[in-house]
C-alpha positions in Angstrom: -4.7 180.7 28.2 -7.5 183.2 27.4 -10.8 182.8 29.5 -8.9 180.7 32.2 -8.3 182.3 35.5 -4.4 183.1 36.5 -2.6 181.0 39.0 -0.3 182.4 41.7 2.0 180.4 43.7 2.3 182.3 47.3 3.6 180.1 49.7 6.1 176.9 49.8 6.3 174.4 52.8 9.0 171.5 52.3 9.6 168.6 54.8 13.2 167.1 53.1 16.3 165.4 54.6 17.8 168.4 54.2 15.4 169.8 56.5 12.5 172.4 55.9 12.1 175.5 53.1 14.9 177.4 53.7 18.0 175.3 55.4 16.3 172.9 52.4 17.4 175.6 50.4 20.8 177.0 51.6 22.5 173.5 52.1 20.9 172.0 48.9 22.8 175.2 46.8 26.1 174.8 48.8 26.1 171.0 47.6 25.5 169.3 50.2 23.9 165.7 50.2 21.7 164.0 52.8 22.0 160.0 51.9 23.5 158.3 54.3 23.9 154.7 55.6 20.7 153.1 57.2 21.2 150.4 60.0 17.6 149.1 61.2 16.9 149.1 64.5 17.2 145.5 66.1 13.5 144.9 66.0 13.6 145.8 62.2 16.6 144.0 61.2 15.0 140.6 60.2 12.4 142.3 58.1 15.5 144.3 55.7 16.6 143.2 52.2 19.7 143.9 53.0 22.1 143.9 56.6 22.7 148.3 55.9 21.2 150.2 52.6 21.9 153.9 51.8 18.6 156.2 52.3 17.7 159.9 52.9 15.4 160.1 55.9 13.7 163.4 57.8 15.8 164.6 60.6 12.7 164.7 63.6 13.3 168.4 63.8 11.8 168.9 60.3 8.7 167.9 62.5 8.6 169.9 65.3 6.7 172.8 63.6 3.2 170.1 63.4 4.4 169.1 67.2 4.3 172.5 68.2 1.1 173.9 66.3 -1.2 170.7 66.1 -4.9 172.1 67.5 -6.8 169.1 66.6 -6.5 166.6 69.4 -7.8 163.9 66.9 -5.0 164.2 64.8 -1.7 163.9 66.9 -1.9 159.9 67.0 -1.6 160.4 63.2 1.3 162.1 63.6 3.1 158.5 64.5 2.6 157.6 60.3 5.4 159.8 59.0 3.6 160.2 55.6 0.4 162.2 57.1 3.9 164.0 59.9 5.4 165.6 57.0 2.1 166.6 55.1 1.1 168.4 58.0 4.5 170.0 58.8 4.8 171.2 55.1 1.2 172.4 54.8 2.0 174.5 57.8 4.9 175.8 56.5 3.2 176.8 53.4 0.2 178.6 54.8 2.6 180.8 57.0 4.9 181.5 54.2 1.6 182.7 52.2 0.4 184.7 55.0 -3.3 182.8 55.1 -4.8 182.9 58.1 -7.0 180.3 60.1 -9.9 181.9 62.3 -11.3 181.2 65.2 -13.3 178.2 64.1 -10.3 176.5 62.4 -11.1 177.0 59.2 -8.7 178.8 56.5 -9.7 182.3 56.5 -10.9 181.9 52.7 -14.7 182.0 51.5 -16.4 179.2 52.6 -16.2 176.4 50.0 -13.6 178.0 48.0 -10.4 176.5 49.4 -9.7 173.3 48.2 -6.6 170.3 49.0 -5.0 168.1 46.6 -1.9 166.6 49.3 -1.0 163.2 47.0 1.1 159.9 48.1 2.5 157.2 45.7 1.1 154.6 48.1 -0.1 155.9 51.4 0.9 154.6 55.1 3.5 152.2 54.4 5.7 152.4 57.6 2.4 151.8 59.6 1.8 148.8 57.6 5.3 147.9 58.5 4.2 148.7 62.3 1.2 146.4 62.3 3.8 143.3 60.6 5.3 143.8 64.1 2.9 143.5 65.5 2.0 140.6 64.6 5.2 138.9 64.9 5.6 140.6 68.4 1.8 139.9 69.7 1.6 140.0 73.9 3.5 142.9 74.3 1.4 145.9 76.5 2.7 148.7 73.7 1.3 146.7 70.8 -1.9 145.7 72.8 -2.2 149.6 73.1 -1.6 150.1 69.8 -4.1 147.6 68.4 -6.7 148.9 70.5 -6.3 152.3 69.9 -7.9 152.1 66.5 -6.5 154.7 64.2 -4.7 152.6 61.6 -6.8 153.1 58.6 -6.4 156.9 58.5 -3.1 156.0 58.7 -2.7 153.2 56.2 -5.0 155.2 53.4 -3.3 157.0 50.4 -6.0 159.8 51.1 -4.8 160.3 55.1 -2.1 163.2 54.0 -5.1 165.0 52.5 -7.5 164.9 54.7 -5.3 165.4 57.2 -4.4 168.7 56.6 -8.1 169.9 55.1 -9.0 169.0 58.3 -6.3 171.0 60.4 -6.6 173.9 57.9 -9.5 173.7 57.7 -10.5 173.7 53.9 -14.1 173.1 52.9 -14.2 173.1 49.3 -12.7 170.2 46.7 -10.2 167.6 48.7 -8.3 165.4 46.7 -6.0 162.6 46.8 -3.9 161.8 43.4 -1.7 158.4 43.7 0.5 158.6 40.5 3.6 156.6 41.7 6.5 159.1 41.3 4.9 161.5 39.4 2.5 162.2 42.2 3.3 165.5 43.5 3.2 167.4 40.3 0.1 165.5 39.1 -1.4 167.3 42.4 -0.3 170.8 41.6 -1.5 170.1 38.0 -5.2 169.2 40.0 -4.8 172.3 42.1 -3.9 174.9 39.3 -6.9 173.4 37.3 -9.7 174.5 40.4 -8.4 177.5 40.1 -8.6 178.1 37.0 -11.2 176.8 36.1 -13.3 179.1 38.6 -14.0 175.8 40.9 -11.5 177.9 44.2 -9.7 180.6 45.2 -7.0 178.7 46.8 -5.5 175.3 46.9 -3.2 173.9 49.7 -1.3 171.1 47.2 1.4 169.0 47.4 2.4 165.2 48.0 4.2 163.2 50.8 5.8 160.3 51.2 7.8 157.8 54.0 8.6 154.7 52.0 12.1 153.6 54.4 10.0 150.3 55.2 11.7 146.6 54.3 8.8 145.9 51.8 9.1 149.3 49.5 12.9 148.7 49.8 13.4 145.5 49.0 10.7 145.5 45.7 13.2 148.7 44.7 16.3 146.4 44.8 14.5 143.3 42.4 13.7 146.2 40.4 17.7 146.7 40.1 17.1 150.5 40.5 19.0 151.1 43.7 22.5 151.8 44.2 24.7 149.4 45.3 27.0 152.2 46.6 26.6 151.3 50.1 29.8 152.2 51.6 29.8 155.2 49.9 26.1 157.0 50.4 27.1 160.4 50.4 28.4 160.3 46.3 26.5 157.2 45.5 23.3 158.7 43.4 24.4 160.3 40.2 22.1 161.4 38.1 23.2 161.9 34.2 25.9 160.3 34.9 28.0 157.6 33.0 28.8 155.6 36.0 25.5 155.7 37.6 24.2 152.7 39.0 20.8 153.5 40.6 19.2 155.9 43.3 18.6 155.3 47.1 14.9 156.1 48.5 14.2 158.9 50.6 11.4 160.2 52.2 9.6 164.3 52.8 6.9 166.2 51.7 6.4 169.3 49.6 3.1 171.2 49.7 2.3 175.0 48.1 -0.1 177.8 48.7 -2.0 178.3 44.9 -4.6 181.0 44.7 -5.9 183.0 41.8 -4.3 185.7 41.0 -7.4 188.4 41.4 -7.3 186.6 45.4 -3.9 187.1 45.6 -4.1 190.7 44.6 -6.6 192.1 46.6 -5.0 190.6 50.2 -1.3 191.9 49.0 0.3 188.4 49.0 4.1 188.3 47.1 4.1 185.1 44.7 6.9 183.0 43.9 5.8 182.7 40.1 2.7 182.3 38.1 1.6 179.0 37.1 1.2 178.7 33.2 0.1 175.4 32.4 0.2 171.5 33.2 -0.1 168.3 31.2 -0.3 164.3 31.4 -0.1 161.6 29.3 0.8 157.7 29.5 3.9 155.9 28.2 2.2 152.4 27.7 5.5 150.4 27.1 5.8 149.2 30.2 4.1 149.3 33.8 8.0 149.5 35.5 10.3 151.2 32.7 10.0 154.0 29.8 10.2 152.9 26.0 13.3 153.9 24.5 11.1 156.1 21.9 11.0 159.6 23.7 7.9 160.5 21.7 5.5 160.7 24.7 7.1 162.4 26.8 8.9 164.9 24.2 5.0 165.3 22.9 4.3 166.1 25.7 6.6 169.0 26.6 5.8 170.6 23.3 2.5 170.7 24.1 2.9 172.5 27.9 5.1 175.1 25.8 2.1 175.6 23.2 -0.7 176.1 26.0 1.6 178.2 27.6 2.0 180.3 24.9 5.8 179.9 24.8 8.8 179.0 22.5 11.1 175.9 23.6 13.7 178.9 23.4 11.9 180.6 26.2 13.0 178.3 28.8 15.7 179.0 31.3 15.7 176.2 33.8 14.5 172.4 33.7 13.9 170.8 36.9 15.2 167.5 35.4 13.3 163.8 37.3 17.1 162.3 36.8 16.9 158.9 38.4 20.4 157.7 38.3 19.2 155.2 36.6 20.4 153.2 33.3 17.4 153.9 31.2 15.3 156.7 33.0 18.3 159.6 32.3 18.5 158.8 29.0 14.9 158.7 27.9 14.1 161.8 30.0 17.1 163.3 27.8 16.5 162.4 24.6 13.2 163.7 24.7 14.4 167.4 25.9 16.7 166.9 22.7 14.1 166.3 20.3 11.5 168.7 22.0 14.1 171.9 22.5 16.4 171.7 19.4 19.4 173.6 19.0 17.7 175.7 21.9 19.1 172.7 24.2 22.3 174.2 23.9 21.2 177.4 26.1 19.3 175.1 28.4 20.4 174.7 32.2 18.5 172.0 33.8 19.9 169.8 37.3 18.4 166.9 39.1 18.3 167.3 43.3 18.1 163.8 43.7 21.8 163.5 44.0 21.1 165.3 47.3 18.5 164.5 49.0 17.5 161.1 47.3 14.2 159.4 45.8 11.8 161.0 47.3 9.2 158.4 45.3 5.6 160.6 45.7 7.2 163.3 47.0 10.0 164.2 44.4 7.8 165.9 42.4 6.5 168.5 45.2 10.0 168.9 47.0 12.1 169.4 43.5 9.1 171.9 42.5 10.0 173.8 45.5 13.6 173.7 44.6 12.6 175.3 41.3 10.6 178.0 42.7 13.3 178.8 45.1 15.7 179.4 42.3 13.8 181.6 40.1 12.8 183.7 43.6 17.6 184.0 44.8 18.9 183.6 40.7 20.4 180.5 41.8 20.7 176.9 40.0 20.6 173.6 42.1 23.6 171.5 41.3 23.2 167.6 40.1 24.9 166.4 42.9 28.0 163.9 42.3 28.0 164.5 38.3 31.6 163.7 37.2 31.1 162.5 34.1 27.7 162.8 31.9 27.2 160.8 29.0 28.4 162.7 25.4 24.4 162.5 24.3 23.5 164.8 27.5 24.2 168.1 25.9 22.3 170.8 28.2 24.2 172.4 31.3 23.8 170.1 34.0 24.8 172.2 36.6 27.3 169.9 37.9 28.5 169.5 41.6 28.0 173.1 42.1 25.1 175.8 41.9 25.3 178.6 39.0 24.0 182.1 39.3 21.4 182.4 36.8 18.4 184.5 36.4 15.0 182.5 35.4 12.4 184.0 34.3 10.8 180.3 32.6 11.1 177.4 34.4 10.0 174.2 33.2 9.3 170.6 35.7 8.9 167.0 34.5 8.0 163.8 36.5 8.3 160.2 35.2 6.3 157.8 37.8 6.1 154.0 37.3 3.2 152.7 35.6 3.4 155.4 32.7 2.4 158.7 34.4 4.3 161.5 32.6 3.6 164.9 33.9 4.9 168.8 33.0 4.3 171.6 33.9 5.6 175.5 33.2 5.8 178.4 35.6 7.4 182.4 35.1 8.8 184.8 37.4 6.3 187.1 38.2 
């Protein structure tokens, strides 16, 4: 890592259906799970796959930080696409948490030019495309006449209105990016930031993803996939990652976004970090655009090579935040590859997948379980796999099952596995 500049993570904003960074935090470690049964509303109902479907969805007060604080007129009709809601409210929450501050002029107090954003989505304004079907089926009402003349759909609609969103409420002048990576989205983004950084191009980087994909459309190409649950009447256990008698995962919707600055920036302005970014990677499993091979070999290549840049040992590692699907094929590739990339080290390994909990989170797993991650090396606390009774013989690490472990981390590795064969890793320590 010689010659590259260090990477500090200072602040953490999350937007989950467990609600925002910290309750986030306190009921995800007391096991708590936030699926639950969706019923449409009776102007959706027609549109739905299916009469009722298990989801995780934001609780509106997870939003009423961006309510409260929003200073660019222009941007409150935005607020009605939940994708660019929860960008905004987690971008806040980060910037606070890192103690940044945004001057007079509305710009992040950082030298001009040297703060960049990297917000991704896996497919940008969804539920306003969803809006505008309505529309169309519902055209002569005054509210949709108001709507349609209002104008501010494609901002909405974009995969790039999350990120320019929040550059333009914080206020960052320097690099703005938009990475759409289907689930593997959010940590392709920090992966983006932490390279500006270190490669001299910022100071900080306001990254993350979001994503609000409860829309009939995103749902019902899910369910032909034969990747959801069909645990309807029972949401709350239904998603069970690593498990033998998994069946699938229901989609859920937030936002996760971080504070990354170099570490000489951090220094000098007294900020605490959360950890120290070592190193990400990418490559592509080409098997398949909407499954992984059954040969672990990319992915497991590529976790040996994040522990070589980082200049660590496979036996370094404390804690995996684990993708864990629930589904057939996903667990057990993600698994066999940790088994041929760790070794007998495997056998020390904890590692736990969140989805359980708070569900698919599609673009913005990657972000929110990254938060998770940083929020156990900062209390010494693992994040249970939710609703794992009974894991499969060839999944030999410690799951964490059901319930959280007090552990110290001082390595921490995250993997993301998005459709089309975007495989992403990246390492952090406790600094």
């Amino acid at each position: 890592m010689s010659g590259r500049n260090r990477v500090l993570i200072t602040g953490i904003g999350v937007v989950s259906p467990l609600g925002n960074r910290e309750e986030f935090w306190r009921r995800l470690i007391a096991g708590e799970t936030a699926t639950r049964r969706l019923v449409p509303e009776h102007r959706d109902r027609e549109f739905w796959p299916i009469e009722s479907c298990g989801a995780a969805a934001v609780a509106s007060k997870s939003l009423s930080t961006t309510l409260q604080t929003m200073s660019r007129a222009e941007l409150i009709p935005l607020l009605a696409e939940p994708a660019i809601a929860h960008a905004l409210a987690a971008s806040l929450e980060a910037v606070a948490d890192a103690g940044l501050q945004i001057d007079m002029e509305g710009r992040l107090a950082v030298n001009r030019g040297r703060a960049g954003c990297v917000i991704g989505t896996s497919k940008g304004g969804v539920r306003t495309l969803h809006e505008l079907m309505l529309l169309e089926r519902d055209r002569g009402m005054p509210i949709s006449k108001e709507k349609v003349v209002a104008g501010n759909w494609w901002p909405m609609i974009a995969p790039s209105g999350p990120a320019s969103s929040v550059s333009a409420l914080i206020g960052t002048e320097g690099p703005l990016l938009s990475p759409v990576a289907a689930c593997a989205t959010g940590l392709m983004s920090l992966v983006r930031a932490a390279e500006l950084i270190q490669c001299g191009m910022c100071d900080v980087v306001i990254a993350g993803s979001s994503d609000a994909s409860l829309s009939p459309a995103i749902v019902a190409s899910f369910r032909k996939l034969g990747v959801l649950s069909k645990r309807h009447d029972d949401p709350e256990s239904a998603i069970r990652p690593f498990d033998k008698d998994r069946d699938g995962f229901f989609v859920g919707e937030g936002a996760g976004v971080f504070v990354l600055e170099s570490e000489e920036h951090a220094r000098q302005r007294g900020a605490t970090p959360y950890a120290e970014w070592l190193m990400g990677g990418m490559v592509a499993d080409t098997f398949a655009m909407t499954k992984l091979s059954d040969n672990p070999e990319a992915l497991s290549w590529l976790i040996s090579d994040v522990l070589r840049r980082s200049e660590l040992v496979s036996s370094d590692i404390d804690y995996l935040s684990l993708h864990g699907t629930a589904t057939r094929m996903n667990d057990v590739c993600e698994m066999r590859a940790i088994n041929k990339s760790f070794g007998d080290a495997r056998h020390q390994l904890a590692g736990s997948s969140i989805k359980g909990a708070i569900g698919h989170l599609l673009g913005a797993a990657g972000s929110v379980e990254f938060a998770a991650m940083l929020l156990s090396i900062r209390d010494g606390v693992l994040p249970p796999t939710a609703n794992l009774r009974n894991p499969e013989n060839e999944f030999e690490i410690n799951l964490v099952p059901n319930e959280s472990q007090q552990r110290s981390v001082h390595h921490a590795m995250k993997f993301s596995l998005g459709f089309g064969g975007h495989l992403v890793a990246a390492a952090v320590r406790n600094c």
